[in-house]
Biopython code that builds the backbone (N, CA, C, O; Angstrom):
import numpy as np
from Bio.PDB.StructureBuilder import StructureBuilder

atoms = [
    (1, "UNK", "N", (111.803, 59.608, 60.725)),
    (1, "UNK", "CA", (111.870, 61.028, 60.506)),
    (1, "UNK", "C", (111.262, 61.354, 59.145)),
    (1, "UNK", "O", (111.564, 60.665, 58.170)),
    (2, "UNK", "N", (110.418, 62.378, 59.045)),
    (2, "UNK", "CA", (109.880, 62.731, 58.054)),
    (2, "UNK", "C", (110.516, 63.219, 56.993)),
    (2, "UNK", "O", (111.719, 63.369, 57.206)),
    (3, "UNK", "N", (110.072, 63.595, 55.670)),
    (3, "UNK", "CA", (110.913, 64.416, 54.554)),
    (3, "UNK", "C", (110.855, 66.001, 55.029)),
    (3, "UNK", "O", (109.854, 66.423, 55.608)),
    (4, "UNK", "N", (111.610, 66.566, 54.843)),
    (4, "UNK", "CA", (111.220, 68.148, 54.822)),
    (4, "UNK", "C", (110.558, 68.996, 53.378)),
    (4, "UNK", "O", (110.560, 68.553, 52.230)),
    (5, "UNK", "N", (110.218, 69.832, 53.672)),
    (5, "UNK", "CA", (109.228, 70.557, 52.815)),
    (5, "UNK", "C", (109.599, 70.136, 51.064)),
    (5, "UNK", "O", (109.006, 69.574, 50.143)),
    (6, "UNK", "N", (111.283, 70.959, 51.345)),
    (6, "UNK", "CA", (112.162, 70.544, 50.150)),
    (6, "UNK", "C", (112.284, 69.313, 49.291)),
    (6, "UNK", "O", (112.641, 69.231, 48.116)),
    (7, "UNK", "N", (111.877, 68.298, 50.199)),
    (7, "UNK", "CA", (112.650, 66.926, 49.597)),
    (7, "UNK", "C", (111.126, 66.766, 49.195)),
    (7, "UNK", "O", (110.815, 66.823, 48.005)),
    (8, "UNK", "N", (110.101, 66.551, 50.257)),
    (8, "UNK", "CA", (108.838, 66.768, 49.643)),
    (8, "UNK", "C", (108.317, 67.264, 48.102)),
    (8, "UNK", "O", (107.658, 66.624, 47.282)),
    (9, "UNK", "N", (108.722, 68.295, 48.037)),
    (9, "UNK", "CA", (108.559, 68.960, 46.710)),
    (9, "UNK", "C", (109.814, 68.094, 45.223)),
    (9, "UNK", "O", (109.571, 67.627, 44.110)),
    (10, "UNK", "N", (110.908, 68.241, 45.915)),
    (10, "UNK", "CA", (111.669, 67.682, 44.999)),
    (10, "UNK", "C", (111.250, 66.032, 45.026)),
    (10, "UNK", "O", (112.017, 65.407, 44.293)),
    (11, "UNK", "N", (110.537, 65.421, 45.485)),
    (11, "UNK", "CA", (110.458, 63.862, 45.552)),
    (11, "UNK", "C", (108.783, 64.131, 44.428)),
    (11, "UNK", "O", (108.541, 63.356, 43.504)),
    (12, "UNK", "N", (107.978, 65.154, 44.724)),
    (12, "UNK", "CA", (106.958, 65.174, 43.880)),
    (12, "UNK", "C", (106.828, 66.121, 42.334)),
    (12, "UNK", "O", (105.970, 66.138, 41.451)),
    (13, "UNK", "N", (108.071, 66.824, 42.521)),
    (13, "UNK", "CA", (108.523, 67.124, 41.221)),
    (13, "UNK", "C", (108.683, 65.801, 40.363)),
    (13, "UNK", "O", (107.830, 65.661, 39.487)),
    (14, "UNK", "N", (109.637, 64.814, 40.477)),
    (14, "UNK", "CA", (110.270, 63.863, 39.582)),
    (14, "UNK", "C", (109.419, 62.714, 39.631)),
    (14, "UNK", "O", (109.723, 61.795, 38.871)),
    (15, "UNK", "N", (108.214, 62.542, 40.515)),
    (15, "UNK", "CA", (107.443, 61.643, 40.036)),
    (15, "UNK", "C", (106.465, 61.824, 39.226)),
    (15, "UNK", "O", (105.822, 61.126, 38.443)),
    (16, "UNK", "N", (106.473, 62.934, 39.576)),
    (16, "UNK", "CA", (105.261, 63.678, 38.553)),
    (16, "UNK", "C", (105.643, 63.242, 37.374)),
    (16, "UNK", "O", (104.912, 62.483, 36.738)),
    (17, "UNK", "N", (107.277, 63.801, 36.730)),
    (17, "UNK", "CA", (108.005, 64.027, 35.337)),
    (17, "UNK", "C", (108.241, 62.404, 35.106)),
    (17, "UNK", "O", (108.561, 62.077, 33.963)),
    (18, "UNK", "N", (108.078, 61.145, 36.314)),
    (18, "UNK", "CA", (108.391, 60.038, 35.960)),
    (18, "UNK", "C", (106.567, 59.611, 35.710)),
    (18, "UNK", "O", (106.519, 58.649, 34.942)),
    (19, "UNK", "N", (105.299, 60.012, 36.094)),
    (19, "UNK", "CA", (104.312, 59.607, 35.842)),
    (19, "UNK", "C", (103.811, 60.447, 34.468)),
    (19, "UNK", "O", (102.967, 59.815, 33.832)),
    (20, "UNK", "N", (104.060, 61.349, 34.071)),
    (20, "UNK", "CA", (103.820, 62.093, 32.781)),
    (20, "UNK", "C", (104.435, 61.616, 31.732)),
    (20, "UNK", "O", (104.178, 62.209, 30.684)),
    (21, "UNK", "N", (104.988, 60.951, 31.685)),
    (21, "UNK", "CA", (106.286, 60.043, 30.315)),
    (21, "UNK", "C", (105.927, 58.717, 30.512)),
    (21, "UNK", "O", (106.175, 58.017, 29.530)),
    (22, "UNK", "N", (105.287, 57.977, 31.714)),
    (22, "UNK", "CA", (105.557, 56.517, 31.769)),
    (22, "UNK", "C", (104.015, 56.186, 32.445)),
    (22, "UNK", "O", (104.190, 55.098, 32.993)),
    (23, "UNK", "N", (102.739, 56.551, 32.649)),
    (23, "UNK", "CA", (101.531, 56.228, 32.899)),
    (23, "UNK", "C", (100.786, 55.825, 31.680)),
    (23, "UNK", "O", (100.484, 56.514, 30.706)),
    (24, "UNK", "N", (100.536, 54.504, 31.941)),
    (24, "UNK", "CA", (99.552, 54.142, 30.853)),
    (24, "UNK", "C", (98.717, 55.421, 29.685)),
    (24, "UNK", "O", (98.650, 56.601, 30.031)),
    (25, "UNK", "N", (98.261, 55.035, 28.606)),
    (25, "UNK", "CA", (97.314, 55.907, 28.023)),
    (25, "UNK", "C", (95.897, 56.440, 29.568)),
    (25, "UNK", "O", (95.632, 55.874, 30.629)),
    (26, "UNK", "N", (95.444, 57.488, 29.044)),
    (26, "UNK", "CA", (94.263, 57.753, 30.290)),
    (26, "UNK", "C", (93.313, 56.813, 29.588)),
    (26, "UNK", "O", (93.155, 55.865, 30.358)),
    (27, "UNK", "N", (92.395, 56.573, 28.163)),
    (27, "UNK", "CA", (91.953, 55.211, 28.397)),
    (27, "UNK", "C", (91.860, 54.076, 28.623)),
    (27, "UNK", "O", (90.911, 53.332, 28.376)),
    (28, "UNK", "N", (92.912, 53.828, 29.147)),
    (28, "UNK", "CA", (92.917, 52.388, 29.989)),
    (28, "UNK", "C", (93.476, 52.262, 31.274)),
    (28, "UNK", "O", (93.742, 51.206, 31.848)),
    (29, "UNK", "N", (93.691, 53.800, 31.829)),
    (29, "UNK", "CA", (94.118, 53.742, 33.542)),
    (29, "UNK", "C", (93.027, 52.901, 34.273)),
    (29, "UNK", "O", (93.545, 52.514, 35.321)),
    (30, "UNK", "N", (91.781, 52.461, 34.185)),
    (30, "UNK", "CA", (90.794, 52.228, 34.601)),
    (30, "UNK", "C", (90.981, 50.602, 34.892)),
    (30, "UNK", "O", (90.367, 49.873, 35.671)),
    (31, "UNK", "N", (92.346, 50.237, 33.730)),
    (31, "UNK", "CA", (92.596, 48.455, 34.056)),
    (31, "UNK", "C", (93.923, 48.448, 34.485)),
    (31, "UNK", "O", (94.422, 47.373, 34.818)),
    (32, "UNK", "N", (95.135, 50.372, 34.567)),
    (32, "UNK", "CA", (95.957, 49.551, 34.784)),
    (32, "UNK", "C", (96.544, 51.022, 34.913)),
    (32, "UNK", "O", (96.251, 51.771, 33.981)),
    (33, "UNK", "N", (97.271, 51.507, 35.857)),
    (33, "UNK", "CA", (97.906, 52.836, 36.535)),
    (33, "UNK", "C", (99.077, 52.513, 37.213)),
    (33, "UNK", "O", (99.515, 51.389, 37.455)),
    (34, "UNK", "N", (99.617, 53.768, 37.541)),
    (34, "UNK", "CA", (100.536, 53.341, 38.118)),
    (34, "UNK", "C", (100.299, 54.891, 38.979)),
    (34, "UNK", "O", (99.384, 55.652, 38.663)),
    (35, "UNK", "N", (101.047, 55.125, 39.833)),
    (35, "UNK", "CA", (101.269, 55.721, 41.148)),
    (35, "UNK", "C", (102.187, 55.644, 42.601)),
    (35, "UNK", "O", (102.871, 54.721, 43.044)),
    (36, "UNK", "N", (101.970, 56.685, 43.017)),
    (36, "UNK", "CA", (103.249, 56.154, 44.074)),
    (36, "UNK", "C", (102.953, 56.925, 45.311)),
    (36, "UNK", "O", (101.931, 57.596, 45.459)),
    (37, "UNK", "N", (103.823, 56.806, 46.120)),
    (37, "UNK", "CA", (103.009, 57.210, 48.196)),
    (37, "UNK", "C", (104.472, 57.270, 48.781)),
    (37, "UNK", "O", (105.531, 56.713, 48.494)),
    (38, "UNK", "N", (104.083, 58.157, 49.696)),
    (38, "UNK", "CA", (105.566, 58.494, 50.828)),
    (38, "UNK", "C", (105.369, 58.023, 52.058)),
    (38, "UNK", "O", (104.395, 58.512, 52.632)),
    (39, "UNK", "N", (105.918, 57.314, 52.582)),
    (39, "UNK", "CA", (105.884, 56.317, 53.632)),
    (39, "UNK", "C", (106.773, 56.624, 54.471)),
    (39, "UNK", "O", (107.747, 56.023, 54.017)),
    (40, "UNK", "N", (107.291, 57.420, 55.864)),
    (40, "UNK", "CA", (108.428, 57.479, 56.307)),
    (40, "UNK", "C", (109.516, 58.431, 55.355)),
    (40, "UNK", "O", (109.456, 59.546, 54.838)),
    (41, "UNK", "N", (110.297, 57.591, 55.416)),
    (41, "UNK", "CA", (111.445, 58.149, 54.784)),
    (41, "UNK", "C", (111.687, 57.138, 53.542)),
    (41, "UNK", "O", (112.790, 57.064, 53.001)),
    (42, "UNK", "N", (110.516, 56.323, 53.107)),
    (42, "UNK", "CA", (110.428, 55.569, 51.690)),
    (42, "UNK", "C", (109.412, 56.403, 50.325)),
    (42, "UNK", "O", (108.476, 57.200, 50.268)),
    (43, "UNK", "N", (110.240, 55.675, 49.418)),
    (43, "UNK", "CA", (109.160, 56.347, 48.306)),
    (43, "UNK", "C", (108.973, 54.711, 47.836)),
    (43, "UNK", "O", (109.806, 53.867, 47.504)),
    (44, "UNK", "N", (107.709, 54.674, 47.946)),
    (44, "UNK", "CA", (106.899, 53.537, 46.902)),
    (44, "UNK", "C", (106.872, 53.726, 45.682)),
    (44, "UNK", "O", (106.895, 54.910, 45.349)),
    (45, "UNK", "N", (106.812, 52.609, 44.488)),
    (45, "UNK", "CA", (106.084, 52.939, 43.127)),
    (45, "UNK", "C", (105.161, 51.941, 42.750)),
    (45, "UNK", "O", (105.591, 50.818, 43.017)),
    (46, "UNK", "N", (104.187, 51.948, 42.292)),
    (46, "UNK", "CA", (103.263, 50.753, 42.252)),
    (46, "UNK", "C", (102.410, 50.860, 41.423)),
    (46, "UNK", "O", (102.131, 51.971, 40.974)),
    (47, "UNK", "N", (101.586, 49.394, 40.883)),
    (47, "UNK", "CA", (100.771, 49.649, 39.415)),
    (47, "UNK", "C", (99.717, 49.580, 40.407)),
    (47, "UNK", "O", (99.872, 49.139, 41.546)),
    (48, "UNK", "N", (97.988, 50.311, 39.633)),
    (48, "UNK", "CA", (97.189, 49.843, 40.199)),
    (48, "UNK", "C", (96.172, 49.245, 39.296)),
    (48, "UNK", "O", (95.718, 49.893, 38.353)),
    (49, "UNK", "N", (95.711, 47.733, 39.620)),
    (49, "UNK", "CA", (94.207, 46.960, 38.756)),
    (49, "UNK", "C", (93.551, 46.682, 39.776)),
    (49, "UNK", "O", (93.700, 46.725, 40.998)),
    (50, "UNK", "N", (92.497, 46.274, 38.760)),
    (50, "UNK", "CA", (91.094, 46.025, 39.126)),
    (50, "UNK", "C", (91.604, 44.553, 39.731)),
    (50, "UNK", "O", (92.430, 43.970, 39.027)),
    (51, "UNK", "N", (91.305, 44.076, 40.630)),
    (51, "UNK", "CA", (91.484, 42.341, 41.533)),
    (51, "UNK", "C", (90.732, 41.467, 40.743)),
    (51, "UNK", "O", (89.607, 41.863, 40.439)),
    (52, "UNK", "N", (91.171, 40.120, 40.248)),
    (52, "UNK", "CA", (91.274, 39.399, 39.244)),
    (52, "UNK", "C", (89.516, 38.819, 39.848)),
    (52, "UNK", "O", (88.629, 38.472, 39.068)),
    (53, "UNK", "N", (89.394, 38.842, 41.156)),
    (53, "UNK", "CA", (88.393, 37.949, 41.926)),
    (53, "UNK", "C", (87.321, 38.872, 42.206)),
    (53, "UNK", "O", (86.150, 38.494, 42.253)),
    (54, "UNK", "N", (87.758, 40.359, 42.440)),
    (54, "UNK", "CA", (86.224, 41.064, 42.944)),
    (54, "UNK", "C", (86.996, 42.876, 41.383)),
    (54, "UNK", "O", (87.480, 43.960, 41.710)),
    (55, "UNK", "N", (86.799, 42.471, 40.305)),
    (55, "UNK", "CA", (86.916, 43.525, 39.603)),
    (55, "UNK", "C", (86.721, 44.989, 40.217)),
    (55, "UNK", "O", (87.699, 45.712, 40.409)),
    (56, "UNK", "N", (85.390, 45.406, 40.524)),
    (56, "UNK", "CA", (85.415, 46.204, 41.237)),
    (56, "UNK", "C", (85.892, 47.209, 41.757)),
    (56, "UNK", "O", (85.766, 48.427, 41.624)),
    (57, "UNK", "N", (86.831, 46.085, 42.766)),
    (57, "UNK", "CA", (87.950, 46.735, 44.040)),
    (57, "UNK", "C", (89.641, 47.002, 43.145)),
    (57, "UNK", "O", (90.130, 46.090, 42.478)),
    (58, "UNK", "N", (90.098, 47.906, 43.247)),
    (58, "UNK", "CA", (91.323, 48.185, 42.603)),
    (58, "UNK", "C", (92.579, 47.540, 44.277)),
    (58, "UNK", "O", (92.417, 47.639, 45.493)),
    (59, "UNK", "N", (93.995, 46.782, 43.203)),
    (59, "UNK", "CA", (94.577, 46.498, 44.150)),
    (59, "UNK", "C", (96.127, 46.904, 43.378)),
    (59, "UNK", "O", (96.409, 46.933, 42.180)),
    (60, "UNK", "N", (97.093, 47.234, 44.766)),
    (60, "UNK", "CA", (98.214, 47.736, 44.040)),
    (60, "UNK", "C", (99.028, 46.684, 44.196)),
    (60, "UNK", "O", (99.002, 45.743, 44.990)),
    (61, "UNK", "N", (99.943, 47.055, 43.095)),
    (61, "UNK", "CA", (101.074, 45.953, 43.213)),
    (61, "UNK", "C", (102.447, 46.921, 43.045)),
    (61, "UNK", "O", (102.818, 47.798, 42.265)),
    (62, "UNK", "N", (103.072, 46.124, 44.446)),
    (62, "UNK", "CA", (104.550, 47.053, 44.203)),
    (62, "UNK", "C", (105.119, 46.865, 43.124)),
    (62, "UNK", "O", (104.856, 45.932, 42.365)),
    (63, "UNK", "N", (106.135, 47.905, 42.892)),
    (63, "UNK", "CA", (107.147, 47.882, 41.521)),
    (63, "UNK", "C", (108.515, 48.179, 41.945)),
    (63, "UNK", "O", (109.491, 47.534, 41.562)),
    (64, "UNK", "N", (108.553, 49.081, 42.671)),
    (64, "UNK", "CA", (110.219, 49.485, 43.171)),
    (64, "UNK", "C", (110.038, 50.502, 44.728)),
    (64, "UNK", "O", (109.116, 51.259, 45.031)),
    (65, "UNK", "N", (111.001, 50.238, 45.316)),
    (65, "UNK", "CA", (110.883, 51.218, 46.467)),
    (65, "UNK", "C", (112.516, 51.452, 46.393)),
    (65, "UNK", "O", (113.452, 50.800, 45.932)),
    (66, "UNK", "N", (112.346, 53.058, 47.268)),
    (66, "UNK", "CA", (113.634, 53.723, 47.701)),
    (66, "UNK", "C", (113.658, 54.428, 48.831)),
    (66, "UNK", "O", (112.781, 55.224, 49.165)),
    (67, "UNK", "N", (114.948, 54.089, 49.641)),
    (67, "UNK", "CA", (114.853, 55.089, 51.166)),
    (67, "UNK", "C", (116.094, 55.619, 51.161)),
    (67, "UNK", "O", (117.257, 55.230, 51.048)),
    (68, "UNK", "N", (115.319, 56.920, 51.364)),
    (68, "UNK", "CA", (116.334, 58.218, 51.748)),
    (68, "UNK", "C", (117.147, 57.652, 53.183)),
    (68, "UNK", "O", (116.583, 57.402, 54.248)),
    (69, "UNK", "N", (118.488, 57.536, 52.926)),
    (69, "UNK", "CA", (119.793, 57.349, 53.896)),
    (69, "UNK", "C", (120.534, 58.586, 54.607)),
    (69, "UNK", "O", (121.730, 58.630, 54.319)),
    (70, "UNK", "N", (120.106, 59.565, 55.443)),
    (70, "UNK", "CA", (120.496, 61.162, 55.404)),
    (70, "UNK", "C", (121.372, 60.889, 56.132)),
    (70, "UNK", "O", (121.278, 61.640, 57.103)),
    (71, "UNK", "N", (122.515, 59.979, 56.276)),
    (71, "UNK", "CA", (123.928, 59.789, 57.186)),
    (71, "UNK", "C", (124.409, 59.909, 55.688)),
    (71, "UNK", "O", (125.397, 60.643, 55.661)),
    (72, "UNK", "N", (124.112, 59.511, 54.596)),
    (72, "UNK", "CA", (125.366, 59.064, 53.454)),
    (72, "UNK", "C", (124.810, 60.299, 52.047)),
    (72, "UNK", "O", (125.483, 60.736, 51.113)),
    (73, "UNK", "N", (123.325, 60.573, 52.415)),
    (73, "UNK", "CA", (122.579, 62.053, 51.763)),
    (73, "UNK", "C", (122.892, 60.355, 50.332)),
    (73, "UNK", "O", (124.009, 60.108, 49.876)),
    (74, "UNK", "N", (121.939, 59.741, 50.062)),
    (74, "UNK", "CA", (121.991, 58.649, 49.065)),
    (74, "UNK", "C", (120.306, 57.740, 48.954)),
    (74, "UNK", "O", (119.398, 57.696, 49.784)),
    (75, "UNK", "N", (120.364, 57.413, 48.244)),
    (75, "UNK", "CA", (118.643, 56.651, 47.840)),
    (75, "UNK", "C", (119.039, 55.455, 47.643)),
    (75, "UNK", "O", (119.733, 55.209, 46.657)),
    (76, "UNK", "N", (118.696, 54.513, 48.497)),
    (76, "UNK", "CA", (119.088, 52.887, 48.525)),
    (76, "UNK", "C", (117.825, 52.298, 47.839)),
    (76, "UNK", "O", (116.704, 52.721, 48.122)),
    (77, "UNK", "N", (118.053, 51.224, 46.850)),
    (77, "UNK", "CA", (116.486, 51.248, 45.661)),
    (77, "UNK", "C", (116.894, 49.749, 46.269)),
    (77, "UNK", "O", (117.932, 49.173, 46.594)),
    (78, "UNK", "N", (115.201, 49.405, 46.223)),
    (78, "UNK", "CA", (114.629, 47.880, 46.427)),
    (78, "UNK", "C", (114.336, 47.220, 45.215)),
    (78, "UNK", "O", (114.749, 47.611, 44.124)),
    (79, "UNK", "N", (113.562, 46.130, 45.407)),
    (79, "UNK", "CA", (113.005, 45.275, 44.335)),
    (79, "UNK", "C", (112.180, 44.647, 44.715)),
    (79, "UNK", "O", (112.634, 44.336, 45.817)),
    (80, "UNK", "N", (110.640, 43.889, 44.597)),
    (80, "UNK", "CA", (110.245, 42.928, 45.282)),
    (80, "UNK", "C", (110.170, 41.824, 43.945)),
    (80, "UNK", "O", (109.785, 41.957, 42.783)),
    (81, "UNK", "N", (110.843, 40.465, 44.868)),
    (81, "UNK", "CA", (110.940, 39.411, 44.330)),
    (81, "UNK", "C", (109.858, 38.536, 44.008)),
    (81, "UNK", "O", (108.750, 39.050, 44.160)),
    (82, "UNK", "N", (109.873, 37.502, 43.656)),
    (82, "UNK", "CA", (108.529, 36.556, 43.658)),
    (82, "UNK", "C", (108.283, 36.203, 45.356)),
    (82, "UNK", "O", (107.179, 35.832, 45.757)),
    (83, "UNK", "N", (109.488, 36.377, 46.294)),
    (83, "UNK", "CA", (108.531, 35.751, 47.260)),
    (83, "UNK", "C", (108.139, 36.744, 48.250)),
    (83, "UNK", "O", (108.336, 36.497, 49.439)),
    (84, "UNK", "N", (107.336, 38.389, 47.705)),
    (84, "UNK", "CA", (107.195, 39.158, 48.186)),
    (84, "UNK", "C", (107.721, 39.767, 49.033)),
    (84, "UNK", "O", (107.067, 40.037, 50.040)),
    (85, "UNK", "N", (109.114, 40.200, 48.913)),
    (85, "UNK", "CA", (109.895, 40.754, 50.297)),
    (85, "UNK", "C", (110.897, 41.595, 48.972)),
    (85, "UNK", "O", (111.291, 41.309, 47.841)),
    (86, "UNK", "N", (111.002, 42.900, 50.028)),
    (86, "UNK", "CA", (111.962, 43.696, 49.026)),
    (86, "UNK", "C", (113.424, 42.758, 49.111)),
    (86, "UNK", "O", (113.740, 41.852, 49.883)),
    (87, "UNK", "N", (114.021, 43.280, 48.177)),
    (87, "UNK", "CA", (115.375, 43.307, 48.200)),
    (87, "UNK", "C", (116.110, 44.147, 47.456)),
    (87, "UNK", "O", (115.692, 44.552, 46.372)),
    (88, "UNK", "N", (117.492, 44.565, 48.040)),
    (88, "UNK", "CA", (118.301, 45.511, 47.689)),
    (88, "UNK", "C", (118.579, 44.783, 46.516)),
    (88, "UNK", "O", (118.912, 43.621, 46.286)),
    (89, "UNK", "N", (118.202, 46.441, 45.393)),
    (89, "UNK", "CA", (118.592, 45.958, 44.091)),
    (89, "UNK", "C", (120.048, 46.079, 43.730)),
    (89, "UNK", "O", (120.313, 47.249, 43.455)),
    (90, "UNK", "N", (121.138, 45.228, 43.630)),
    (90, "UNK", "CA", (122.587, 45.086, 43.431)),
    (90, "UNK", "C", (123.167, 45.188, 42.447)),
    (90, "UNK", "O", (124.349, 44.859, 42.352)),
    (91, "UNK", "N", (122.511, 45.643, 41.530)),
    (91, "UNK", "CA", (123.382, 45.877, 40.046)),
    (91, "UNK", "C", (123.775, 47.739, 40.512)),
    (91, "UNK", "O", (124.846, 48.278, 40.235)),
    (92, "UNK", "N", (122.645, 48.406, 41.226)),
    (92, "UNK", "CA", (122.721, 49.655, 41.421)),
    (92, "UNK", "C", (121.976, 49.704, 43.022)),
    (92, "UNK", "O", (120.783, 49.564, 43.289)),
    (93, "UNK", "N", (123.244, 49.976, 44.046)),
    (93, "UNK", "CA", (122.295, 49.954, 45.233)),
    (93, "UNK", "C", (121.680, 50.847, 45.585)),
    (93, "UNK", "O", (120.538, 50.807, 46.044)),
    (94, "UNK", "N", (122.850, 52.468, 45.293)),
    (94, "UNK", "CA", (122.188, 53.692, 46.016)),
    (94, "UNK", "C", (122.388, 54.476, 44.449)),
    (94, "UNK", "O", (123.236, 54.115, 43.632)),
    (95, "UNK", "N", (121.417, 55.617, 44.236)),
    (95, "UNK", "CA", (121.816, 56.510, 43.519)),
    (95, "UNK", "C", (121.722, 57.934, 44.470)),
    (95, "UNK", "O", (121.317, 58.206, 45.600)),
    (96, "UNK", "N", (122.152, 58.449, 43.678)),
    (96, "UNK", "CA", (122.145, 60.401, 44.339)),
    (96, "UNK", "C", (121.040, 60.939, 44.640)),
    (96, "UNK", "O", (120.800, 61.598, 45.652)),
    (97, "UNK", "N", (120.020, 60.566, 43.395)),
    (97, "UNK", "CA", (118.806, 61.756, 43.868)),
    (97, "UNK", "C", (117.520, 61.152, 43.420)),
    (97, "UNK", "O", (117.554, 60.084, 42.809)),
    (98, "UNK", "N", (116.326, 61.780, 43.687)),
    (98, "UNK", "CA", (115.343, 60.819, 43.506)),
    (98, "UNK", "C", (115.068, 60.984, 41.877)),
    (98, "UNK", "O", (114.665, 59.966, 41.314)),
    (99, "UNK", "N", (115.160, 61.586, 41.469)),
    (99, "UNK", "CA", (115.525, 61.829, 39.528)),
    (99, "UNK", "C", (116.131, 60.228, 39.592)),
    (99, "UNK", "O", (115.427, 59.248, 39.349)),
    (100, "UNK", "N", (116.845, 60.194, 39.778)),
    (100, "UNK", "CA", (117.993, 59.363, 39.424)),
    (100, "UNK", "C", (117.331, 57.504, 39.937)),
    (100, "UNK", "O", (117.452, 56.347, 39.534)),
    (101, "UNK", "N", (116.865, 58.011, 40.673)),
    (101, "UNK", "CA", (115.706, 56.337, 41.136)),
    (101, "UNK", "C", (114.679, 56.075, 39.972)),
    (101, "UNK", "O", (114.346, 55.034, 39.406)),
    (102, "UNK", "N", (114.357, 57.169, 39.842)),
    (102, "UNK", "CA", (113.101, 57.100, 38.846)),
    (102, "UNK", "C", (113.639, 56.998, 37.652)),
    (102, "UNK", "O", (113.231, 56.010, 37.042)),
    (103, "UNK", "N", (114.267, 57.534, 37.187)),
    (103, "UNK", "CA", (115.260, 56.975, 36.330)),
    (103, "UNK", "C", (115.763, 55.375, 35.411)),
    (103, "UNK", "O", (115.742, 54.937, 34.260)),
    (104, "UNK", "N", (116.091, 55.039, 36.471)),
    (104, "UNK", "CA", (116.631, 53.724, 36.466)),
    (104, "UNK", "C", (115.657, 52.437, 36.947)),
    (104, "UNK", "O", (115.978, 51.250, 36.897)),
    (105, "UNK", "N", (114.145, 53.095, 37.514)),
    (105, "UNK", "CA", (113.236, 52.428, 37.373)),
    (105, "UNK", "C", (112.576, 52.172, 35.624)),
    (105, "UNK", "O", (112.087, 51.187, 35.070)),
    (106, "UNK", "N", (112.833, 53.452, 35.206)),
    (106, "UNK", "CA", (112.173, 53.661, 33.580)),
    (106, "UNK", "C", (113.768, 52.532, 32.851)),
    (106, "UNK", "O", (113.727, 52.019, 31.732)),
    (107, "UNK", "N", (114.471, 52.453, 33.409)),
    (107, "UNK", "CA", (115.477, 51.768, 32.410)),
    (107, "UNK", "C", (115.546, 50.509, 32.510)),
    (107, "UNK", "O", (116.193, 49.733, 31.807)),
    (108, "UNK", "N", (114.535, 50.180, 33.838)),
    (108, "UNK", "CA", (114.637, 48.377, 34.030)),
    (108, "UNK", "C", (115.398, 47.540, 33.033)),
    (108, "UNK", "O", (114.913, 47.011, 32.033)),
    (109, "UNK", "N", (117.021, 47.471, 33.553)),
    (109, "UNK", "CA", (117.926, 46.961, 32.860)),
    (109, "UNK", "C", (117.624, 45.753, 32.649)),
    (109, "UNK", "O", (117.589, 45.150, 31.576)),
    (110, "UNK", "N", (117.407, 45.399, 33.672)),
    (110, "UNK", "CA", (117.627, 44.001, 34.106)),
    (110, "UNK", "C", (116.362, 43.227, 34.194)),
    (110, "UNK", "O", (116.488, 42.006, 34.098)),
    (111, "UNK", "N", (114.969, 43.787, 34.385)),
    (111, "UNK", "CA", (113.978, 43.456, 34.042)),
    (111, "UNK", "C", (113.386, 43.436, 35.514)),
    (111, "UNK", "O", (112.423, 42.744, 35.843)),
    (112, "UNK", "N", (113.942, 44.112, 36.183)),
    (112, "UNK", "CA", (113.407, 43.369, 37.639)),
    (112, "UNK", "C", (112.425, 44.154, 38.582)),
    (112, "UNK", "O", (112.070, 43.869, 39.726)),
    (113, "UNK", "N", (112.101, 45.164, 37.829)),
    (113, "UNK", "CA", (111.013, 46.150, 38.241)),
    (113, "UNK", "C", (109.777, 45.420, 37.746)),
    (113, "UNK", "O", (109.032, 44.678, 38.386)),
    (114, "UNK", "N", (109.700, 45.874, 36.173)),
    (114, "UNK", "CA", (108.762, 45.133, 35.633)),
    (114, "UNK", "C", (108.553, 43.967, 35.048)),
    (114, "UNK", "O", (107.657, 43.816, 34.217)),
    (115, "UNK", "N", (109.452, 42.908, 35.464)),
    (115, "UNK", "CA", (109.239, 41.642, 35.349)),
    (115, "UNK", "C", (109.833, 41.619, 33.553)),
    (115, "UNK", "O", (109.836, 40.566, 32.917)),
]
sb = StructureBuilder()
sb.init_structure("model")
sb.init_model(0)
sb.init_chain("A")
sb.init_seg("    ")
for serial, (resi, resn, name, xyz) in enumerate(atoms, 1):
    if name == "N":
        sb.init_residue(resn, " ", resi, " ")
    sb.init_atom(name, np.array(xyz, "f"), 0.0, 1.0, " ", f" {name:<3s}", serial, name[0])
structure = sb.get_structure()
C-alpha cells in the first residue's frame, strides 16, 4: 500500500531538513552524497560514489531503512550489516514519526548506520 499525499509530504519535509544539515559540502557531492527513495511503504537512506572499478558510474550504498507499520501508526528502523541484509535495529526498534528516524539516524549512537 502506498503513502498518502500527507505522509508523502511529511516523509519529504524531514528529509529534506535531514539532507540540508547532514549532506556533504556541494564541492565534493560529486565523490560522495547522500539521498534517499520511497519504496512501498519503506523509506531508504543511502550515500552515493563514484564505483571504485568504473569511476564514472555512481553507486549507492545503503545506510538505514524504515517501514511505516499503519496497524501500530510506528516506523520500524533497519540497519544493513556486513553481510548485506537489513536488520532490525534493537537498541531503538520503532520510533513515532519519520522526524524521529531521521533523527536517530543523525545520532548514530552506536555507530551502526555509519560504520
Amino acid at each position: 500500500m502506498a503513502f498518502t499525499k500527507e505522509q508523502i509530504a511529511e516523509i519529504e519535509k524531514a528529509s529534506a531538513k535531514y539532507m540540508y544539515y547532514n549532506r556533504p559540502p556541494l564541492e565534493i557531492r560529486d565523490q560522495l552524497d547522500f539521498a534517499y527513495r520511497i519504496d512501498g511503504q519503506s523509506v531508504y537512506l543511502f550515500e552515493i560514489r563514484p564505483r571504485w572499478d568504473k569511476p564514472e558510474e555512481k553507486s549507492d550504498t545503503p545506510i538505514a531503512k524504515t517501514t511505516y507499520i499503519k496497524s501500530k501508526n510506528l516506523w520500524k528502523i533497519y540497519w544493513m550489516r556486513g553481510d548485506l541484509k537489513w536488520h532490525h535495529y534493537k537498541p531503538v526498534p520503532f520510533v513515532k514519526t519519520i522526524p524521529d528516524f531521521f533523527d536517530l539516524v543523525k545520532q548514530d549512537a552506536l555507530s551502526c548506520f555509519f560504520g
